[in-house]
C-alpha positions as a printed NumPy array, in Angstrom:
array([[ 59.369,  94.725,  86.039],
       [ 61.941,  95.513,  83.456],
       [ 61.238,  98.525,  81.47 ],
       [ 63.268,  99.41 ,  77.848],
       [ 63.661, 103.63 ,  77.788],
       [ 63.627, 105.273,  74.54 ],
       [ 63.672, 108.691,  73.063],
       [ 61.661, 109.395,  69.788],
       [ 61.891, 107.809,  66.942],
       [ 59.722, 108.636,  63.693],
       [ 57.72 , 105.984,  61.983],
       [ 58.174, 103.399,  64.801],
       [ 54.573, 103.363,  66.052],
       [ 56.001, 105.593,  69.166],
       [ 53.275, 108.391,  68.017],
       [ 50.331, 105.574,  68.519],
       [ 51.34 , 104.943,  71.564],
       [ 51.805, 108.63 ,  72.79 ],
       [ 48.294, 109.389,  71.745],
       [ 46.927, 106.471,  73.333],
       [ 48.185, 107.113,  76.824],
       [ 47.476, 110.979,  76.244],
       [ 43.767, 110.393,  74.95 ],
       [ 43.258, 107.783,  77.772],
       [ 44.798, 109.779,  80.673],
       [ 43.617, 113.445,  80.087],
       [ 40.768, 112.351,  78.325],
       [ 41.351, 114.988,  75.775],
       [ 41.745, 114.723,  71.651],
       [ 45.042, 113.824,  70.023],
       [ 45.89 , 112.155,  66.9  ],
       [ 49.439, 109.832,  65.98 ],
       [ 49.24 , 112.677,  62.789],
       [ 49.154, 115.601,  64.937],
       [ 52.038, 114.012,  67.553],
       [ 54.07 , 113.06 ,  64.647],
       [ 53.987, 116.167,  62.968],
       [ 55.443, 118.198,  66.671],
       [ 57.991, 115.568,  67.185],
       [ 59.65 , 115.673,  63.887],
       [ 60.46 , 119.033,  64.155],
       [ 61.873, 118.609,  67.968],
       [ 65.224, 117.189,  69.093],
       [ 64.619, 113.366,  69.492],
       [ 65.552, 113.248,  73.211],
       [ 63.041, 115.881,  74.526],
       [ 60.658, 113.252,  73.982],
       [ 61.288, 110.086,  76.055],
       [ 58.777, 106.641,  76.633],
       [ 58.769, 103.892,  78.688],
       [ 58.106, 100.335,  77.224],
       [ 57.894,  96.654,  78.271],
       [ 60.23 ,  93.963,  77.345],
       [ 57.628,  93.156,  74.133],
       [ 57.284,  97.539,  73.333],
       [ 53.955,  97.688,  74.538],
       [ 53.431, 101.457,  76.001],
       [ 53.708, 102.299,  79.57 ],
       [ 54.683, 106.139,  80.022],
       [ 55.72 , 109.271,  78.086],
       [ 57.232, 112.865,  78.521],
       [ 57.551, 115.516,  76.12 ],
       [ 59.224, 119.002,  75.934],
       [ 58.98 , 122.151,  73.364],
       [ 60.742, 125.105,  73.194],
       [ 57.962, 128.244,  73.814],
       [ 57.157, 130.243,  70.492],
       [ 55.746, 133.114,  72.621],
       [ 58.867, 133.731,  75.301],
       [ 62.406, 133.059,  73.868],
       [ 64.269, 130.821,  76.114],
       [ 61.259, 129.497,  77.746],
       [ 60.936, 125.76 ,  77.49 ],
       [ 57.959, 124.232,  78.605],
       [ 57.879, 120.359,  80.36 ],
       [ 54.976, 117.873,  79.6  ],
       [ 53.76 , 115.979,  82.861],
       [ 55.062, 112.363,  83.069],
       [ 51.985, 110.528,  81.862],
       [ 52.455, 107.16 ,  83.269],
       [ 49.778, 104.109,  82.785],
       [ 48.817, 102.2  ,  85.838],
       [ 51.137,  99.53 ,  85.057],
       [ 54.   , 101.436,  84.98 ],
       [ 56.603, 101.413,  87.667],
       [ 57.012, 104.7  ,  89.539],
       [ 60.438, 104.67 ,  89.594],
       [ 60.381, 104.645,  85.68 ],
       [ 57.718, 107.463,  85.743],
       [ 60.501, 109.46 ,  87.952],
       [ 63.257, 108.541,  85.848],
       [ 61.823, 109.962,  82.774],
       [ 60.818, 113.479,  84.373],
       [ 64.237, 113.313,  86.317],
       [ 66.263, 112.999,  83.093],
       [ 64.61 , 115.229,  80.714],
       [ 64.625, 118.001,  83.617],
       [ 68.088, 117.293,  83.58 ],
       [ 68.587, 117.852,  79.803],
       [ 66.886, 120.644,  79.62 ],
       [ 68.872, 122.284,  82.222],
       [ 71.833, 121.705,  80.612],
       [ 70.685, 123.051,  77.297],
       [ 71.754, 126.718,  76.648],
       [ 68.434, 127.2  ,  74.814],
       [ 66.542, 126.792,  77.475],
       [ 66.62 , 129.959,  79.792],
       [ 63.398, 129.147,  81.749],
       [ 61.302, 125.706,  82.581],
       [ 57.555, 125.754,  82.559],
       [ 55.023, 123.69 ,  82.535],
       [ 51.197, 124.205,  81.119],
       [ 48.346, 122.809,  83.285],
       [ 45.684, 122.253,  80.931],
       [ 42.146, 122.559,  82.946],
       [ 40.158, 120.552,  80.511],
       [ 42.266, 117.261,  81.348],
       [ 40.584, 115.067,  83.736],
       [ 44.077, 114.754,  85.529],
       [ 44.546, 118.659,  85.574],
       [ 44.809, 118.624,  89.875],
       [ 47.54 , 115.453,  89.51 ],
       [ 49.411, 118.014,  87.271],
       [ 49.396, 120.463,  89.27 ],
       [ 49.959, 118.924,  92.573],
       [ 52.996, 116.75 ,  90.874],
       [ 54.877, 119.953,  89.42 ],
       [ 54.189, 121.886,  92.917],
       [ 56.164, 119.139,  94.841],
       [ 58.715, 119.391,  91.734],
       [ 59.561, 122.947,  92.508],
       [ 57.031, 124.749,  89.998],
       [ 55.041, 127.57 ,  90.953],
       [ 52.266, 129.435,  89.407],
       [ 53.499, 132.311,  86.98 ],
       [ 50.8  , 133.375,  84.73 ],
       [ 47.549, 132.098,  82.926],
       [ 46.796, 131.235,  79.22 ],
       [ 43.035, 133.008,  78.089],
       [ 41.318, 131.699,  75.11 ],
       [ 38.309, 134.254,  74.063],
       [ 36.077, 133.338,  71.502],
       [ 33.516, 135.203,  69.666],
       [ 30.88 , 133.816,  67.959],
       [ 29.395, 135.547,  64.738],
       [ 26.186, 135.594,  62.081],
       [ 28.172, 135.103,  58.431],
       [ 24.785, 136.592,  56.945],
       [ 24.767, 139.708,  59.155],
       [ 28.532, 139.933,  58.618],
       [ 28.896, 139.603,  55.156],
       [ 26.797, 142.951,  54.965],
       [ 28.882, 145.056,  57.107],
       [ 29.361, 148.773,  55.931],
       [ 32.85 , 149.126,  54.712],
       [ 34.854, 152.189,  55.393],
       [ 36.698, 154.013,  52.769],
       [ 39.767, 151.997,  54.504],
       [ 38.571, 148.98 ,  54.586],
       [ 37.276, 148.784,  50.694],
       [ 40.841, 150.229,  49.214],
       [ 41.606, 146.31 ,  50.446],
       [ 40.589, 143.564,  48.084],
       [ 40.297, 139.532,  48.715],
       [ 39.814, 136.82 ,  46.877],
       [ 41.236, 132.614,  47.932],
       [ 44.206, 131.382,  47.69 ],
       [ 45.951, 129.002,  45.268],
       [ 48.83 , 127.181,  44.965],
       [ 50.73 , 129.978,  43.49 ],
       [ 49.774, 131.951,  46.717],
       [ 51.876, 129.869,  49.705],
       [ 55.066, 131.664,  49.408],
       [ 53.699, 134.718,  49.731],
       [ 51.502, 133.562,  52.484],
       [ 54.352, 131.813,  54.009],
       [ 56.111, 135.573,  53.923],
       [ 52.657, 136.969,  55.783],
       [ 52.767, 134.253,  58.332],
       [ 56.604, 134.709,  59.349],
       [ 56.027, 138.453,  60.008],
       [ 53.207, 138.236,  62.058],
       [ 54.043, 138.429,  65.878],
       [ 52.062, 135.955,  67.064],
       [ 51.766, 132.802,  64.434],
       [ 55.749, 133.911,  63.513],
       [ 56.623, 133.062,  66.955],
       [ 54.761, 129.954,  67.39 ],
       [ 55.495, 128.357,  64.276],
       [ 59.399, 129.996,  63.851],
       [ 60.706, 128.112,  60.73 ],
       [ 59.683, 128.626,  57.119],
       [ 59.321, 124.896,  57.12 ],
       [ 57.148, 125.027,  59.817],
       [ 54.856, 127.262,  58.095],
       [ 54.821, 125.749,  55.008],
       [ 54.057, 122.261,  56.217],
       [ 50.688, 123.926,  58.746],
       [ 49.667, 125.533,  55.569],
       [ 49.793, 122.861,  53.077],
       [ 49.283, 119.968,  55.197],
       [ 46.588, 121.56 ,  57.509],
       [ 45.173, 125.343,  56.52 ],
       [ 44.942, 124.997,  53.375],
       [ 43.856, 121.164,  53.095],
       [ 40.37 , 121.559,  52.789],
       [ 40.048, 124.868,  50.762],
       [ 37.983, 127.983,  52.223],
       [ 41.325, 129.468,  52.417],
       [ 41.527, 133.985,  51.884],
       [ 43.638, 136.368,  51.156],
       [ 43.668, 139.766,  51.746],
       [ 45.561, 142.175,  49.308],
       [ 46.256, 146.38 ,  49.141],
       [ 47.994, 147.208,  45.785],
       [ 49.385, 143.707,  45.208],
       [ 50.711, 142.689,  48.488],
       [ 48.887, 140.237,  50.938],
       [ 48.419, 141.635,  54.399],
       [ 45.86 , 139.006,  55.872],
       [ 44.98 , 135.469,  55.115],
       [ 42.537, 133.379,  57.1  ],
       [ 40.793, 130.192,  56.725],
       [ 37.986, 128.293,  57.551],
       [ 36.915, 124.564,  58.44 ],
       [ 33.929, 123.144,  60.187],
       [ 34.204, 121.853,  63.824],
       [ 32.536, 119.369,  65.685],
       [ 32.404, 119.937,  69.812],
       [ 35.405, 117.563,  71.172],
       [ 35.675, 119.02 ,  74.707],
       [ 39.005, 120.898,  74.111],
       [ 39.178, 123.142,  70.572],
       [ 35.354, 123.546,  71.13 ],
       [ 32.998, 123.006,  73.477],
       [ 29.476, 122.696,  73.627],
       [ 27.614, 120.572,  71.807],
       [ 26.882, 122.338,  68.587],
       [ 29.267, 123.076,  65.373],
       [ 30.909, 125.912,  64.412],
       [ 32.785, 126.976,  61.698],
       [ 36.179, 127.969,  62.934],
       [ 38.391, 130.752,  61.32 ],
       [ 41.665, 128.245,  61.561],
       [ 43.967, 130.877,  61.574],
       [ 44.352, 134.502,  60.731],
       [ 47.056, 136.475,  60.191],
       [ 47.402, 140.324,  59.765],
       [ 50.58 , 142.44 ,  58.271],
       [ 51.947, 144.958,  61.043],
       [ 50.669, 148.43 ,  60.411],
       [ 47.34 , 147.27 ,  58.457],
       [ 44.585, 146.441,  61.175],
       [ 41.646, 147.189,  59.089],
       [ 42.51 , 144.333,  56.507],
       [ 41.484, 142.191,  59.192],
       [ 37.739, 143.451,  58.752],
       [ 38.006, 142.6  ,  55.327],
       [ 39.077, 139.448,  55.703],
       [ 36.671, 138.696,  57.724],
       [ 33.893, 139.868,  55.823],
       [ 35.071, 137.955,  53.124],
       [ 35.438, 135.182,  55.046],
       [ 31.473, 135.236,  55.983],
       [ 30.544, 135.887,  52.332],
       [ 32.337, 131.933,  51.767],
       [ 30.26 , 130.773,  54.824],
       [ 27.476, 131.637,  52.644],
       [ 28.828, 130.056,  49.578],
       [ 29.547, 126.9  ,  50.69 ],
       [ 26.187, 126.719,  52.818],
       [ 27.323, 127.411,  56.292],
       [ 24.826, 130.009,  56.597],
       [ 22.449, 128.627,  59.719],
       [ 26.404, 128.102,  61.676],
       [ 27.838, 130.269,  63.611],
       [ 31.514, 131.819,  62.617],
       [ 33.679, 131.297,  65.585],
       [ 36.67 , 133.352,  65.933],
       [ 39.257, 132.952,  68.562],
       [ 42.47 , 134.732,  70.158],
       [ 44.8  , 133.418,  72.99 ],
       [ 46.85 , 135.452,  75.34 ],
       [ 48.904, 135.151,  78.453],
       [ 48.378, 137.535,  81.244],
       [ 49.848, 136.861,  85.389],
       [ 46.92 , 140.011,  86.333],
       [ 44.19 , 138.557,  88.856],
       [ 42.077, 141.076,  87.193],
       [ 42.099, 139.068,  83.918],
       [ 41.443, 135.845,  85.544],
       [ 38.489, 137.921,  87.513],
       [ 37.327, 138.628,  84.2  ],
       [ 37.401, 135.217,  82.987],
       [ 34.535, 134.744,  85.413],
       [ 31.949, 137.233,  84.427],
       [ 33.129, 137.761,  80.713],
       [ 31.068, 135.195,  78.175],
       [ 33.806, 133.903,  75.735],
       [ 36.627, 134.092,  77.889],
       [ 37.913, 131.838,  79.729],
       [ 41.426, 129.882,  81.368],
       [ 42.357, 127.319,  79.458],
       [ 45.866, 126.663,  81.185],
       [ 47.922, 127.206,  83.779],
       [ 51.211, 128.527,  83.283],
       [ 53.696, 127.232,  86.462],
       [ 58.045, 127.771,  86.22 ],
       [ 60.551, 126.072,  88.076],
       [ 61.702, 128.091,  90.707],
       [ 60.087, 131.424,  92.168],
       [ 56.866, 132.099,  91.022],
       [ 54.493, 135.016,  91.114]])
């Protein structure tokens, strides 16, 4: 069969067809919106597809410099359709590793094993005979909460000195400001045009948006949107409302109880009262303990392995 390589182009139906072999492969969510919006903001050839003659999709790979460890670069698995040549599924892992390892921002190649995908063991067995090795493991723990019972919390001395009201248009640049100082969402989402397109285009898109303020300057912002269960951002099979994102100012933890009391009195305003309020933090950790933990700990749980070219743990 003859195959046509390409690397990615915007606007050339190349996201359709990445979320179509994704979704039908790992069996997991994804959206031509949501590819479209990570590709644009990565260099064109760390994404690479194979095609027929007539462009119809056979295979994909994808790479993205880590927010969370500088000079880490993490490696998609070669998702390959049945009709797609081997060779061509090799050549595409074989030439991006290649890249990569010639690119002085990458310091360290990883790979993320997500457990939820139906091909998870493929993934992992491919990227074991490729060299990888286990390094750490990515947590997700979620905690579910009553907006009624929360929106009466006492407040500390501390925590009332804070006020918070939601955001409006003439709010993003500051909240911009808040998001690049913050350790975590700074990292992940490094450039101010990063930031500003997840808040306009996503956080902010369907209101329920807060902000957190002590004498005039915003230390935390969160926001809210209902979620349906989809197997991957939420499980089970009942809604939640989801705080989308939070974000707290270094040196002012107890603004984050304020936001999130205020963020439970909006529940209540716009009539989320009977669903829960689902808050949720990631971290990495390469302790068995933690993945012990994960076990016997309700809300906590591996999402992801975390393998590296090379020697692992």
């Amino acid at each position: 069969m003859k195959v046509v390589y390409r690397h990615y182009e915007p606007n050339q139906g190349l996201e359709e067809m990445q979320a179509k072999i994704y979704t039908e492969l790992s069996g997991l969510p994804a959206t031509a919106e949501q590819i479209r919006e990570r590709n644009i903001r990565r260099d064109p050839r760390t994404t690479r597809y194979v095609l027929t003659e007539k462009g119809e999709p056979l295979a994909y790979i994808t790479a993205r410099d880590a927010g969370s460890h500088v000079g880490r670069t993490y490696m998609g698995y070669p998702w390959a359709l049945p009709s797609c040549p081997i060779e061509a599924q090799e050549r595409i892992f074989n030439d991006l590793l290649d890249y990569l390892m010639k690119r002085k921002e990458t310091q360290e190649i990883a790979t993320t094993v997500v457990l939820a995908s139906k091909n998870a063991q493929n993934h992992f067995d491919y990227f074991r005979r490729k060299g990888f090795a286990v390094k750490e493991n990515f947590f997700r723990y979620s905690k579910d909460f009553d907006a009624t019972e929360t929106s009466k919390w006492e407040m500390t001395d501390e925590v009332r000195s804070f006020t918070s009201r939601l955001v409006t248009n003439e709010d993003v640049n500051q909240l911009i400001e808040l998001c690049l100082a913050d350790p975590f969402l700074g990292g992940f989402l490094s450039s101010e045009e990063a930031v500003r397109a997840y808040i306009e285009q996503r956080a902010l898109k369907d209101g329920h948006a807060m902000l957190v303020l002590n004498e005039g300057q915003v230390v935390a912002a969160g926001a809210l949107a209902k979620a349906q269960p989809d197997g991957f951002y939420l499980d089970g099979d009942e809604e939640r409302i989801m705080m989308r994102f939070s974000v707290t100012r270094p040196g002012y933890p107890q603004a984050w109880r304020r936001l999130l009391i205020g963020l439970a009195k909006e529940c209540l305003a716009a009539g989320w009262a009977d669903i829960p309020l689902r808050v949720t933090s990631f971290l990495f950790s390469g302790n068995g303990t933690a993945a012990n933990l994960a076990q016997v700990t309700p809300g906590l749980e591996i999402i992801e392995v975390i393998m590296t070219l090379g020697k692992g743990d």
